[in-house]
BABA-470403 format. One record per residue (C-alpha): x, y, z. Coordinates in steps of 0.05 Angstrom, whole numbers. Example, Ala and Ser with C-alpha at 12.3 -4.5 7.8 and 13.67 -1.06 7.14 Angstrom:
BABA-470403
    east   north      up
     246     -90     156
     273     -21     143
This chain:
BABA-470403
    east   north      up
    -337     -52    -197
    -355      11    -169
    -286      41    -169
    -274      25    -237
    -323      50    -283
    -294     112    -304
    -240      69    -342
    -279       4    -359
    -340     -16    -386
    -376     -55    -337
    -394    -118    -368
    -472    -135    -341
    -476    -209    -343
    -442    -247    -292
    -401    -298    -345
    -373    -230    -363
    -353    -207    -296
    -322    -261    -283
    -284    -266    -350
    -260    -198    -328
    -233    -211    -262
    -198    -258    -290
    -170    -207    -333
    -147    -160    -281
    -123    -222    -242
     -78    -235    -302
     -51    -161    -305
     -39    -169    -228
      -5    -236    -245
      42    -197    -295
      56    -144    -268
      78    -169    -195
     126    -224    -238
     155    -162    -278
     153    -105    -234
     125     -58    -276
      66     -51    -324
     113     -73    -385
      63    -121    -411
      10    -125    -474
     -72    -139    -475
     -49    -196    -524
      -9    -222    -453
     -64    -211    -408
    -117    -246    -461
     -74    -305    -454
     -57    -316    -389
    -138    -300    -369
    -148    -348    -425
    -200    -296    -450
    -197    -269    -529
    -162    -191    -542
    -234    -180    -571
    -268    -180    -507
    -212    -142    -476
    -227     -85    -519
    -295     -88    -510
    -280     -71    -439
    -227     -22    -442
    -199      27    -499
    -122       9    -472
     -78     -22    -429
     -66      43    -391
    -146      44    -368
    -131     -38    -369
     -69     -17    -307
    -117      48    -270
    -169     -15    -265
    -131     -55    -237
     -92      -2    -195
    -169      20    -172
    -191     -51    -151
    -124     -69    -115
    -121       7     -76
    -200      -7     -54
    -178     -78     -27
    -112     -41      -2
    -151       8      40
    -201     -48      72
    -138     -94     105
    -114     -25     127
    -182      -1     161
    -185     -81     184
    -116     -87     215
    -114     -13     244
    -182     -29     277
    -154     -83     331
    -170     -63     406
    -107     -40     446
     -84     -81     506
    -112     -44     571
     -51     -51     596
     -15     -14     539
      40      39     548
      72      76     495
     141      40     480
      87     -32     476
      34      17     431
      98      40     380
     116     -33     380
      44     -61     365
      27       3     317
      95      -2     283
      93     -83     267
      26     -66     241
      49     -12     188
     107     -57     164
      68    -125     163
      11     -90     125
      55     -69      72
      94    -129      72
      38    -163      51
      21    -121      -2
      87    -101     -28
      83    -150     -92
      24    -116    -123
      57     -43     -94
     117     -43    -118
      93     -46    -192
      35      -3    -183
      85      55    -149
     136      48    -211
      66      58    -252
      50     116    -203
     113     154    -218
      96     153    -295
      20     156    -298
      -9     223    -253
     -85     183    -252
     -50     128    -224
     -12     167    -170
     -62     220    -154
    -114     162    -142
     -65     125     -90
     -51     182     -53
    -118     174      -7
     -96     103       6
     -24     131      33
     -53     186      70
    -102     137     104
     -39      93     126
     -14     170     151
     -78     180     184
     -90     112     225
     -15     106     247
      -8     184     275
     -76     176     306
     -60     101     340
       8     139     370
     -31     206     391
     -78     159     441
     -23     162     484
      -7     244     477
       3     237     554
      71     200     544
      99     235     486
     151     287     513
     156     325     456
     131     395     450
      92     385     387
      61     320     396
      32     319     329
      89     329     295
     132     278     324
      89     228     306
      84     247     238
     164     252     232
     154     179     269
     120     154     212
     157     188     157
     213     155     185
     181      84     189
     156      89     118
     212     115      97
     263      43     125
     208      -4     110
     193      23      44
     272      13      27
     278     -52      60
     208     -85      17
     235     -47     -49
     170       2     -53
     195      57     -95
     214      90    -174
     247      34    -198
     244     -35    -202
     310     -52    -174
     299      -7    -113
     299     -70     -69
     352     -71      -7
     323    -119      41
     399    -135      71
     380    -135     143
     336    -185     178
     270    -159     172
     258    -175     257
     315    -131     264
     292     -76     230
     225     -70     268
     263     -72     331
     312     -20     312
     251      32     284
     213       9     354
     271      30     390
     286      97     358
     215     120     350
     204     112     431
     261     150     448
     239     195     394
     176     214     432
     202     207     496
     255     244     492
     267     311     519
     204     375     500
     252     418     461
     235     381     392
């Protein structure tokens, strides 16, 4: 509970802890069914199966009820990312197989967290707390995917490899994003083509991307 104190009262027995994970797991619940944080503490208290009175005694609202819950889910958020970004390359690995591998791994990752992202973005975009607090988490997914690419500086023929890859990423983010409906609004959804298709065509234009001619 660490993360979440400056917007929660941290209840001290365990009954209580638990009574207030269920809690956030109900705001979770509600949120990733309505894609947004249109909800009530009288909603949350009933789907946790916990009374509104002891909702208020840990929280003043259900905008410190939402950073909670956006604080919990970005801390869990960040630890799949170090996990997944931590697996061993091939020895055998070149750079088209390392933007295949690296790529798959961006998209999957947020893939499996686009439920609970997609509401807490649309959140973001109306609540500064909310979005200034997941912009670590982003820049983390920044950091781990330029730095996987730039092990293999040696391949990329372009004259700023640092660059490129960021532009390599912007440009992943930027279709997958799209494609899993991570954005403003709740209807941003597109998801028309098939998702295997979609990490093939990014694979393909991101190596010829960096190894493409120096002049870029």
């Amino acid at each position: 509970m660490a993360d979440v104190q400056p917007f929660v009262r941290e209840p001290k027995q365990e009954r209580s802890r638990q009574s207030f994970e269920k809690a956030l797991d109900a705001a979770v619940a509600l949120m990733v069914e309505r894609r947004s944080g249109a909800f009530t503490l009288a909603e949350v208290a009933e789907r946790a199966g916990v009374s509104i009175g002891s909702m208020y005694g840990r929280v003043d609202s259900k905008d410190d009820l939402i950073r909670t819950v956006h604080a919990r889910e970005m801390a869990r958020i960040r630890n799949e990312q170090e996990e997944v970004f931590a697996t061993a390359a091939p020895a055998d690995e070149d750079l088209p197989r390392l933007v295949r591998r690296i790529i798959v791994t961006t998209a999957e990752h947020l893939r499996r967290n686009a439920a609970v992202l997609a509401p807490l973005m649309v959140v973001g975009s109306q609540d500064p707390q909310v979005f200034a607090a997941g912009r670590p988490v982003y820049y983390g997914l920044v950091e781990a995917f330029c730095s996987a690419l730039l092990t293999h500086r040696d391949e990329i023929r372009r004259a700023d490899p640092d660059r490129a890859v960021v532009w390599s990423f912007d440009v992943v983010y930027s279709v997958v994003a799209r494609h899993l409906g991570l954005g403003s609004a709740p209807d941003f959804a597109v998801g028309l083509a098939d998702w295997d298709q979609v990490l093939d065509d990014l694979t393909e234009i991101v190596t010829a991307f960096l190894q493409g001619s120096t002049a870029g």
